[in-house]
mmCIF file as gemmi writes it, N, C-alpha and C atoms, coordinates in Angstrom:
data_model
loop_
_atom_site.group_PDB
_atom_site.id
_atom_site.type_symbol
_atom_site.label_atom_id
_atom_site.label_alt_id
_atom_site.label_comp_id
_atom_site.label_asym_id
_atom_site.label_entity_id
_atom_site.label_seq_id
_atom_site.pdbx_PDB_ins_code
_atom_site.Cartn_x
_atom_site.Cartn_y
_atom_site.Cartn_z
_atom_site.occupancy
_atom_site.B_iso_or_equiv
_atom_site.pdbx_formal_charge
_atom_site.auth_seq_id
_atom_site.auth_asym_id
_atom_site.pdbx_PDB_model_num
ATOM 1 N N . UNK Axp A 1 ? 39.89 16.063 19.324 1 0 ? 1 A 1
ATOM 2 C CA . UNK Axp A 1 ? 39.87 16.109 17.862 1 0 ? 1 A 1
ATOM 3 C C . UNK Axp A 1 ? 40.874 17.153 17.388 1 0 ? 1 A 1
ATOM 4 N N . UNK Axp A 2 ? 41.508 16.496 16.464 1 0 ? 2 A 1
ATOM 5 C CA . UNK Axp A 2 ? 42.245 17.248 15.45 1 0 ? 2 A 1
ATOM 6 C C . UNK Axp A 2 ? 42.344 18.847 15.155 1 0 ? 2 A 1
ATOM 7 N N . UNK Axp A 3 ? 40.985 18.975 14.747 1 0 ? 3 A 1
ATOM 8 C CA . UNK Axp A 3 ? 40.352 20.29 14.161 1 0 ? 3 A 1
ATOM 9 C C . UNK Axp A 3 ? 38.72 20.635 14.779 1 0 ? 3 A 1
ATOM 10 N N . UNK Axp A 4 ? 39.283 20.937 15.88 1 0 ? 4 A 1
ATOM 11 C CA . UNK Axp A 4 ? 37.765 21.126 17.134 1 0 ? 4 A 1
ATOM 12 C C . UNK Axp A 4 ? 37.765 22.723 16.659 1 0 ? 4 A 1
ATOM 13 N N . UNK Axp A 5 ? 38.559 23.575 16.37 1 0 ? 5 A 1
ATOM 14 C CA . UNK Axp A 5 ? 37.901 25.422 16.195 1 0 ? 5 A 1
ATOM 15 C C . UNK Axp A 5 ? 37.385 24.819 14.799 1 0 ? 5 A 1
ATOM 16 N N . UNK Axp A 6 ? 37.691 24.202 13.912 1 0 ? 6 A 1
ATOM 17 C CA . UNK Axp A 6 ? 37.04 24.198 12.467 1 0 ? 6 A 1
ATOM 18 C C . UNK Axp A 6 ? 35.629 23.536 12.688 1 0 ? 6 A 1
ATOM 19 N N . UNK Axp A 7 ? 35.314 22.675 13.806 1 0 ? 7 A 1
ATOM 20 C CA . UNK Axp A 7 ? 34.042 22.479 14.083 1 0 ? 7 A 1
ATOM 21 C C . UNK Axp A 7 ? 33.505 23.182 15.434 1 0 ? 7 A 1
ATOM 22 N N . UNK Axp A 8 ? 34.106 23.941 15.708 1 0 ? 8 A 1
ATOM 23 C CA . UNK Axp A 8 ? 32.845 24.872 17.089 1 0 ? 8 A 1
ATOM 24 C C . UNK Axp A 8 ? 31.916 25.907 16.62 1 0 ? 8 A 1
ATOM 25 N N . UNK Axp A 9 ? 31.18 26.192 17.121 1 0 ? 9 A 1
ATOM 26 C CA . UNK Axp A 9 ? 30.299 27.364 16.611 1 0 ? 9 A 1
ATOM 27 C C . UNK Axp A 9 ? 30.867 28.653 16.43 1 0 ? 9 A 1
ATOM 28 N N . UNK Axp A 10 ? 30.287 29.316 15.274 1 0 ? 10 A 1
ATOM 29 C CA . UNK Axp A 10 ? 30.998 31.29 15.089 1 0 ? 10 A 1
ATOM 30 C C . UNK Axp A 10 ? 29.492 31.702 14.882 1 0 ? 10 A 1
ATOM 31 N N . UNK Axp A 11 ? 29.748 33.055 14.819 1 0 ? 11 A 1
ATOM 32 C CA . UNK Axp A 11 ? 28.519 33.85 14.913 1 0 ? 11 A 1
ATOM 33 C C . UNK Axp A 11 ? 29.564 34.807 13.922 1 0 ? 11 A 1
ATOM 34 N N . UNK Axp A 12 ? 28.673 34.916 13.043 1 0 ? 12 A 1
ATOM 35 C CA . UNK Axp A 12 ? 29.014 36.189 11.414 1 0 ? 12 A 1
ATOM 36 C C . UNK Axp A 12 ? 27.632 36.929 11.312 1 0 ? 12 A 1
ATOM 37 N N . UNK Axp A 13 ? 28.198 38.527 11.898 1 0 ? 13 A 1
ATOM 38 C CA . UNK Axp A 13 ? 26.754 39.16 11.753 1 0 ? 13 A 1
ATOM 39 C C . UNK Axp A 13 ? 25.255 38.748 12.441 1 0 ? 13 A 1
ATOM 40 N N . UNK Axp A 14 ? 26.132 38.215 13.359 1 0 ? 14 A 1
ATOM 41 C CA . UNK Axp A 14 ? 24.633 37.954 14.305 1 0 ? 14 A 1
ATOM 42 C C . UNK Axp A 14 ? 23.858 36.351 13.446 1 0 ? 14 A 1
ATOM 43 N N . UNK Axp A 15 ? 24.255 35.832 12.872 1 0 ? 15 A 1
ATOM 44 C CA . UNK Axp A 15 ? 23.959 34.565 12.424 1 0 ? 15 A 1
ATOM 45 C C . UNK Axp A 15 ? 25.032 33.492 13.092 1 0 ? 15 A 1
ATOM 46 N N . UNK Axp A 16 ? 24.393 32.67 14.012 1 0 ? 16 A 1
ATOM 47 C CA . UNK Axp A 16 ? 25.602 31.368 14.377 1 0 ? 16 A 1
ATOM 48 C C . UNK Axp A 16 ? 25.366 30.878 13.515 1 0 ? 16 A 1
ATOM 49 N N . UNK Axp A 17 ? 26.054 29.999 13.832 1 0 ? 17 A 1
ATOM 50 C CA . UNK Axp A 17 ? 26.853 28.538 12.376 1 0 ? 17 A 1
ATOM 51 C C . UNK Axp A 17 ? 27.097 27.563 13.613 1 0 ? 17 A 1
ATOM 52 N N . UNK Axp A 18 ? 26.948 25.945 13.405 1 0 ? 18 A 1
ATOM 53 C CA . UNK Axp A 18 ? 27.099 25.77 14.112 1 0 ? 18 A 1
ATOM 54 C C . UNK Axp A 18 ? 28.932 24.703 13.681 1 0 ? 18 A 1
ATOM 55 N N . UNK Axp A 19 ? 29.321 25.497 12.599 1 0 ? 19 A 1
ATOM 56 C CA . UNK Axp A 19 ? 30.39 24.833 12.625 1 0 ? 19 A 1
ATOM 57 C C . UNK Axp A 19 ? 30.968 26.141 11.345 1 0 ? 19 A 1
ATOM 58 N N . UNK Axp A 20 ? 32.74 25.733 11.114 1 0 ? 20 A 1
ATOM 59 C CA . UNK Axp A 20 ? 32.83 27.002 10.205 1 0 ? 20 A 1
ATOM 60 C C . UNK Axp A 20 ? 33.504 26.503 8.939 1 0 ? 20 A 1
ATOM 61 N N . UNK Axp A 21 ? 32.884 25.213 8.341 1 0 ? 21 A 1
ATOM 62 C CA . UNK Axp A 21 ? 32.381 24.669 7.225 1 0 ? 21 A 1
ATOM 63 C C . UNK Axp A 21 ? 31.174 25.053 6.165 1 0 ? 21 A 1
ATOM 64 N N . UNK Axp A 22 ? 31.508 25.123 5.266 1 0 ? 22 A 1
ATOM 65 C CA . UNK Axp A 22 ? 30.48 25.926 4.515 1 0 ? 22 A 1
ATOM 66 C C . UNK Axp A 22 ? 30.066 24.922 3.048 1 0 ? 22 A 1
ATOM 67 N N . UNK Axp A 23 ? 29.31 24.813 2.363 1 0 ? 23 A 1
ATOM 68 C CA . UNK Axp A 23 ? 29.604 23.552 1.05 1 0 ? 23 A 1
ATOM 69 C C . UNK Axp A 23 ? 29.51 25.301 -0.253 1 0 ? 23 A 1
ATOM 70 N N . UNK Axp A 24 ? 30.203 25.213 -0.737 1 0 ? 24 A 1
ATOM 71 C CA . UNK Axp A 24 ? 30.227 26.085 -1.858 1 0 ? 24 A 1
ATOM 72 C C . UNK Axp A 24 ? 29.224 25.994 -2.847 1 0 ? 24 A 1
ATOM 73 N N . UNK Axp A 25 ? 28.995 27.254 -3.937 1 0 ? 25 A 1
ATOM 74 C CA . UNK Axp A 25 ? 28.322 26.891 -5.185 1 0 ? 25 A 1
ATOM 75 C C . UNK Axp A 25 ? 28.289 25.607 -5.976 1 0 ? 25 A 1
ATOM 76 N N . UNK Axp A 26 ? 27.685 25.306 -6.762 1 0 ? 26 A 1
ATOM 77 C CA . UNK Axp A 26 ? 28.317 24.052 -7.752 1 0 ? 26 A 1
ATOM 78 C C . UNK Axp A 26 ? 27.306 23.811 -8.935 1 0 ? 26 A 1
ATOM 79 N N . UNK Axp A 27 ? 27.539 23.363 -9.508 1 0 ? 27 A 1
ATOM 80 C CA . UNK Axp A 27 ? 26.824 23.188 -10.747 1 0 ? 27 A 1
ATOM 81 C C . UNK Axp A 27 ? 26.168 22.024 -11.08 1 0 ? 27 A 1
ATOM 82 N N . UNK Axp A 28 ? 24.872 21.326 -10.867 1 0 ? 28 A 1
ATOM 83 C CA . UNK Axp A 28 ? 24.842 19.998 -10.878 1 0 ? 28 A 1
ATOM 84 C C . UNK Axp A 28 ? 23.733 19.684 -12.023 1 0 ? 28 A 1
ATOM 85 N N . UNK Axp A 29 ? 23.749 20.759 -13.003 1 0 ? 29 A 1
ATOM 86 C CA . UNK Axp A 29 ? 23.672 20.292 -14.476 1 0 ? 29 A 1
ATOM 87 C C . UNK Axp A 29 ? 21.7 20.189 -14.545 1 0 ? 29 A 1
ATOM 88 N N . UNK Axp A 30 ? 20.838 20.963 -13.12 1 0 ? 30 A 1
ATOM 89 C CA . UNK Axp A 30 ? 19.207 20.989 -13.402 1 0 ? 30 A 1
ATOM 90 C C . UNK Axp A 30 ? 18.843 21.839 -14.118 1 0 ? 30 A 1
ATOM 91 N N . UNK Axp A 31 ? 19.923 23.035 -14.202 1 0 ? 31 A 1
ATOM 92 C CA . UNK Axp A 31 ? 19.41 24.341 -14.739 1 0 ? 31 A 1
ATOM 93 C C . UNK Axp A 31 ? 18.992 24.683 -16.061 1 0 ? 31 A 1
ATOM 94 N N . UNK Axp A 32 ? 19.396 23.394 -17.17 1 0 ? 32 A 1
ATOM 95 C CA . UNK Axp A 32 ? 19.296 23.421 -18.112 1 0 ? 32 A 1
ATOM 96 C C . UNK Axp A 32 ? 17.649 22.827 -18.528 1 0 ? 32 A 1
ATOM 97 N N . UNK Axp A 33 ? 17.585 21.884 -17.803 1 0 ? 33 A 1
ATOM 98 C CA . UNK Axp A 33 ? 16.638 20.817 -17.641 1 0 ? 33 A 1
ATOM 99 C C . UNK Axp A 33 ? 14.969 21.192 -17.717 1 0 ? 33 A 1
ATOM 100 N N . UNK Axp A 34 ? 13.96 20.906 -18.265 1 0 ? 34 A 1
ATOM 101 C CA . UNK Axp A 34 ? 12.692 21.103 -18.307 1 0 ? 34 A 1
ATOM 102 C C . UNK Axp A 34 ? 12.225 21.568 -16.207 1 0 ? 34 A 1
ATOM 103 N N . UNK Axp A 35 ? 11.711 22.288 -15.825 1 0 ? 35 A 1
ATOM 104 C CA . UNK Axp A 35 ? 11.274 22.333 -14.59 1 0 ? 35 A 1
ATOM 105 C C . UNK Axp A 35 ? 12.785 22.731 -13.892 1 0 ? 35 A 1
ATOM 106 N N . UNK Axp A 36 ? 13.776 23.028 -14.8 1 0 ? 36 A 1
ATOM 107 C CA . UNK Axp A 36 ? 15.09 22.997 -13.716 1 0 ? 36 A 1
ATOM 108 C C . UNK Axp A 36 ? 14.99 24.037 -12.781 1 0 ? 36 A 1
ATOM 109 N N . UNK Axp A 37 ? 14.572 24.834 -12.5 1 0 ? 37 A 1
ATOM 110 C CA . UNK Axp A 37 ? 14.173 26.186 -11.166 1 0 ? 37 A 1
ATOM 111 C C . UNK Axp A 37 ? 14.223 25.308 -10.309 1 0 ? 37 A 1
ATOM 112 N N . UNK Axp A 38 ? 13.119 24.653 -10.149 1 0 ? 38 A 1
ATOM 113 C CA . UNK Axp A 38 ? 12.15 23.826 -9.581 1 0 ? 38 A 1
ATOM 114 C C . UNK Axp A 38 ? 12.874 22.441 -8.88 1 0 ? 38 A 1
ATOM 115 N N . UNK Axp A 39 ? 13.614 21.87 -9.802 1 0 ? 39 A 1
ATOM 116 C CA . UNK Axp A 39 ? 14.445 20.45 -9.488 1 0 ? 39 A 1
ATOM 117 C C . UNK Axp A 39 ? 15.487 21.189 -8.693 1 0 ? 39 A 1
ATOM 118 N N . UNK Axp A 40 ? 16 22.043 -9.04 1 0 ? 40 A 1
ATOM 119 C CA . UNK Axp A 40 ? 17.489 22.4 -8.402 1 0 ? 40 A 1
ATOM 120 C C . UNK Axp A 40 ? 16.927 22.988 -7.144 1 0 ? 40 A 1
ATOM 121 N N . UNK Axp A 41 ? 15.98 23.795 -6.424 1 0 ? 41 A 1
ATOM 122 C CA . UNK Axp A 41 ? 15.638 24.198 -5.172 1 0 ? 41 A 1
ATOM 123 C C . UNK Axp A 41 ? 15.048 22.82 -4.824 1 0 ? 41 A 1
ATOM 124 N N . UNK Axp A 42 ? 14.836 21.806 -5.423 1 0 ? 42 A 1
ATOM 125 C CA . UNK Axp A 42 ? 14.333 20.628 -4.61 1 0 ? 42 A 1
ATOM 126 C C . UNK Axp A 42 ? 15.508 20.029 -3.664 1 0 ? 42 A 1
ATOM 127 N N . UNK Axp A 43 ? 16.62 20.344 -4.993 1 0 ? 43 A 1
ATOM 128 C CA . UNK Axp A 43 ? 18.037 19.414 -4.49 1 0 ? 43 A 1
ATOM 129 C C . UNK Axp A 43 ? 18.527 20.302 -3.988 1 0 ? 43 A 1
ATOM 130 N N . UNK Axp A 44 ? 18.559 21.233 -2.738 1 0 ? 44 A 1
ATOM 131 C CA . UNK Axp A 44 ? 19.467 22.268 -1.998 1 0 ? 44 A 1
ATOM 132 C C . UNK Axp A 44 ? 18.357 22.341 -0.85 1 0 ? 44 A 1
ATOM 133 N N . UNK Axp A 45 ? 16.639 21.661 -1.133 1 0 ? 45 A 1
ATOM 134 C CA . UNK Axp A 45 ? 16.105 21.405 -0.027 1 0 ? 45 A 1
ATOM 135 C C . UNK Axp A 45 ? 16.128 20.487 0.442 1 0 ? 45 A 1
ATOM 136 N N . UNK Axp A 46 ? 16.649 19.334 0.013 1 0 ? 46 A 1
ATOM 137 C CA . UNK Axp A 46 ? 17.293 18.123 0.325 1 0 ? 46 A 1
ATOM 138 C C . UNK Axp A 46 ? 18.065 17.91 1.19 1 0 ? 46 A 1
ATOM 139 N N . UNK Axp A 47 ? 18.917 18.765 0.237 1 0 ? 47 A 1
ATOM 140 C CA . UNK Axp A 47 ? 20.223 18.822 0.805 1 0 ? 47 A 1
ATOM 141 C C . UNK Axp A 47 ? 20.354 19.145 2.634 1 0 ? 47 A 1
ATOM 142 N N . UNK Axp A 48 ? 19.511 20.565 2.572 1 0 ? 48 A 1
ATOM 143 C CA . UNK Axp A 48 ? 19.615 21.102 3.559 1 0 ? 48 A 1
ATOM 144 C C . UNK Axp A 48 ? 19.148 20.395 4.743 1 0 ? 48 A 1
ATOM 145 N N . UNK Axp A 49 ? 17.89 19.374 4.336 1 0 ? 49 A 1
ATOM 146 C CA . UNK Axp A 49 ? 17.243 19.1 5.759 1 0 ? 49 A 1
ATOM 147 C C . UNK Axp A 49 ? 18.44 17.638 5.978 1 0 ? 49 A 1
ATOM 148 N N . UNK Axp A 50 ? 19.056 16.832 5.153 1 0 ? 50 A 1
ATOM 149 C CA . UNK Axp A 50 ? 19.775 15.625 5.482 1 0 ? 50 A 1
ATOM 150 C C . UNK Axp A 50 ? 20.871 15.714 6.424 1 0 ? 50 A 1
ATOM 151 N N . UNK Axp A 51 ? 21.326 17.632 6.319 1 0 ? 51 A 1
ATOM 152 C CA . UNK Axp A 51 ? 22.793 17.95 6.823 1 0 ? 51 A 1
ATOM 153 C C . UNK Axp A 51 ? 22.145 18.662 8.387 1 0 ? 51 A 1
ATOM 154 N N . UNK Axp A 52 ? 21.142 19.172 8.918 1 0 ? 52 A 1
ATOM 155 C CA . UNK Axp A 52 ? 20.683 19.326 10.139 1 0 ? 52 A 1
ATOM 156 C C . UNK Axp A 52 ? 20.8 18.319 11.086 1 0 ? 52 A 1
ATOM 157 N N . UNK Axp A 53 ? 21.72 18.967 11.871 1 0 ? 53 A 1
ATOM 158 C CA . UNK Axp A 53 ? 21.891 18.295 13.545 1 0 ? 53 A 1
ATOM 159 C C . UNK Axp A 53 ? 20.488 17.692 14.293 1 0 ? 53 A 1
């Protein structure tokens, strides 16, 4: 592959990664929203378990 160091594992501070891709902040418009706390940690717990190896 192409870009095998952009996907091998790093260790930052004693935390591995298992790749050195990261998804940034973003704004996806719950925060405004009735319950938005609530909706937006739903959608970043989502998120998180779909993107696990």
């Amino acid at each position: 592959m192409a870009y095998s160091y952009l996907f091998s594992p790093s260790t930052i501070r004693g935390m591995e990664m298992q790749s050195k891709v990261i998804m940034g902040s973003m704004h996806v418009g719950l925060e405004g929203e009735e319950n938005g706390l609530e909706k937006l940690t739903a959608f970043y717990v989502r998120r998180a378990k779909e993107h696990v190896d």
